[in-house]
Phi, psi and omega in degrees: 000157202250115186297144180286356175277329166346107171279122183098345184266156160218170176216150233232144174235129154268160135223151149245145211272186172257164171173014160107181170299308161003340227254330194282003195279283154346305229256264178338299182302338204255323186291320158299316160326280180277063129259329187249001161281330180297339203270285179310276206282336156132192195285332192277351191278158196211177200253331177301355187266353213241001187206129203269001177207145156207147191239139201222156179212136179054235176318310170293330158308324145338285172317301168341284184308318174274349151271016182203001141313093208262167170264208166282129159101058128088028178266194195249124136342302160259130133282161195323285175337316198282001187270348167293314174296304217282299190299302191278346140270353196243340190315318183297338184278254227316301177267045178315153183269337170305104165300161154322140163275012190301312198289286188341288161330282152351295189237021122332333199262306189288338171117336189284343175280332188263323160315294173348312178286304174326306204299322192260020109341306176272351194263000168093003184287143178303139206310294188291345158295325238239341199256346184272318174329298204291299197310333196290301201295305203286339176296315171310320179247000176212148185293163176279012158207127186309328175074044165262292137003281190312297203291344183259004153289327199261336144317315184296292172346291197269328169085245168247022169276140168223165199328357181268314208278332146356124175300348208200163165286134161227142209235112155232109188334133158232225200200114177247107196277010150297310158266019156038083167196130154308137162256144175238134174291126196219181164242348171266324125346323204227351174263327192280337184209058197307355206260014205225330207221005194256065187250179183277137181304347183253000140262020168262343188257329178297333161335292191283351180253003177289106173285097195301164191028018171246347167203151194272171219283169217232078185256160190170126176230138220256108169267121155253137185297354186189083178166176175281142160287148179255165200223084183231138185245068223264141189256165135311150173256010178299334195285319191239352183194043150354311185241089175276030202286314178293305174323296184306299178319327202273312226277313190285292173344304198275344169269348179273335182269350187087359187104346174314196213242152213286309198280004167260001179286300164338293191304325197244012161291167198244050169000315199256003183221035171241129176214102188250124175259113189231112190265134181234173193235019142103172187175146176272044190279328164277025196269318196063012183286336154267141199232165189226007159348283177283051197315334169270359157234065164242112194250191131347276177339304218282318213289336184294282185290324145093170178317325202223071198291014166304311213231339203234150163210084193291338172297320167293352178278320184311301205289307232258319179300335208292294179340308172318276173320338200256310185274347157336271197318319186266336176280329157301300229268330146335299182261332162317313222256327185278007169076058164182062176308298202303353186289337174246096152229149187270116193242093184245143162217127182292313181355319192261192195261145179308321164299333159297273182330335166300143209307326204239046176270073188259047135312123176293012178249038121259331183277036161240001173267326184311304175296347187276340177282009174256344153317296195302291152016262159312338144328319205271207156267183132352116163224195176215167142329131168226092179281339200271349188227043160063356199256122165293324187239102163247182207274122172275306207243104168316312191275332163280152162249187178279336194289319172302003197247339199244305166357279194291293173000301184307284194277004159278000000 
């Protein structure tokens, strides 16, 4: 990584946000990138060779992993392209379409399910209020994917590697809900101090991807052969950092500062030796489908389960969109102000419908819409956060497209 003073040097950030098969959005836009860096630099390029720190928080943290997860002569495990395959095989294992049978069960046994059925028979209620009850319950008592799927998968995957061996540094977020504190994972972290912080990458990623009440919380504890063993108990880090872009920066920062204390890393970032790339996974926000008409019935039920428990959990959309933006906003307001906009860019689509969006939608006829929305995408111009007209994305710049801005940054 490149010190700030380097004259001529810069240091390169990817970050990417969480969502779920959403993920695939990144993952397509990242497949394009190296393409066109193979189109400059030749066949051998990978995009984990073009950035010196890259960060993920949930899927994305996945993505993190499977590009700097090495193989032999210092390649990625994955290319990008082959990370687009992995969602449209693996998504249906992690996010099976059969829900649990837990509630169902429950209340068989106890006898409350054929009541259930009586009541609603004699009150006439329609079949899918009664089937919406059930979904309610079962969210209630349990998370909606056991995450066994999930955890042999990503085993199988990262295997026995761990965070020091990463082709590139990568800094990916969790949540430790013992101590209501982010842990952030690092590999430059984990080189300075292997006997405290140097754990295996498939419990970082199973970590960063525990989603509350869609997989259950993540324990797991870390023996060094010569130190105290750690003890964590980790969430997704979307509750806190959804959009790790800032986080990732302050990390570069404190390596470029030498390792100083954060608030002497600040004074001395470098705008002009900074080239930061940041992927969101897309958001409904112009779907409108939760309304407050009715301010007295947002209850438990509604903020947890939301009008569609299929698709919508608005306290989590509410945390993880609100996150997103604001550091959007400090990261623009960052490079704007020191006169070097183009060193940071934000690649979002406001667009989709709450059934797209949702984190565990893997029909394959959303994850190939997911994919046409990286088409659009790169298609569009420039754009930014527009907070004052409600609009996330309006076009700042007419003459770049997206597809057009970075790819050469990179390999210059």
């Amino acid at each position: 990584m490149a010190a700030a003073g380097d004259h001529g040097k810069v240091t390169t950030i990817l970050s990417i946000d969480g969502g779920g098969v959403r993920g695939l959005i990144p993952a397509t836009i990242l497949a394009f990138l190296e393409s066109e860096l193979k189109t400059l630099d030749g066949k051998d390029a990978r995009v984990a060779h073009y950035f010196d720190v890259v960060s993920g928080t949930s899927t994305g943290g996945l993505v993190t992993a499977m590009l700097t997860t090495p193989t032999g002569e210092n390649r990625p495990l994955f290319e990008a392209n082959e990370i687009k395959t992995f969602y449209f095989e693996q998504g249906p294992h992690i996010f099976p379409r059969e829900p649990t049978k837990t509630a169902v069960m429950l209340f068989r046994i106890s006898g409350w399910f054929e009541k259930i059925k009586k009541w609603a028979e004699w009150l006439e209620t329609p079949v899918e209020y009664t089937v919406t009850f059930v979904k309610w319950v079962e969210k209630a008592l349990r998370p909606k994917y056991n995450g066994t799927a999930l955890h042999d998968i990503i085993k199988k995957v990262m295997g026995k590697t761990r965070l020091h061996e990463t082709i590139t540094n990568v800094i990916i977020p969790s949540y430790d809900i013992k101590f209501l504190q982010p842990v952030i994972f690092s590999t430059l972290k984990a080189k300075l101090d292997p006997s405290k912080d140097d754990v295996l990458l498939a419990d970082v990623c199973i970590a960063t991807s525990a989603a509350p009440s869609y997989f259950p919380p993540y324990y797991f504890e870390h023996k060094p052969s010569n130190g105290v063993p750690r003890k964590f108990n980790l969430i997704d880090s979307g509750v806190a950092a959804n959009n790790p872009t800032l986080r990732a920066t302050i990390e570069a920062a404190r390596e470029m500062s030498q390792n100083k204390i954060v608030a002497h890393c600040l004074k001395n970032i470098d705008s002009s030796k900074l080239l930061v790339l940041s992927l969101g996974t897309g958001s409904a926000r112009r779907d409108e489908k939760l309304q407050v008409a009715d301010h007295n019935s947002w209850g438990i039920f509604q903020w947890f389960m939301g009008q569609d428990p299929d698709y919508t959990t608005p306290l989590l959309d509410v945390l993880t969109t609100a996150t997103e933006d604001m550091v959007d906003i400090y990261m623009s307001a960052f490079f704007n102000v020191s006169g070097y906009s183009d060193n940071y860019l934000r690649i979002q689509d406001d667009s989709l419908k709450y059934s797209e969006a949702a984190l565990e939608n893997s029909h394959r006829e959303n994850l190939e819409h997911l994919e046409k929305i990286r088409n659009q995408l790169l298609e569009n111009p420039v754009s930014a956060l527009k907070l004052e007209t409600g609009s996330l994305y309006e076009p700042i710049d007419n003459t770049f497209k997206y597809k057009d801005r970075f790819a050469k940054k990179l390999s210059d």
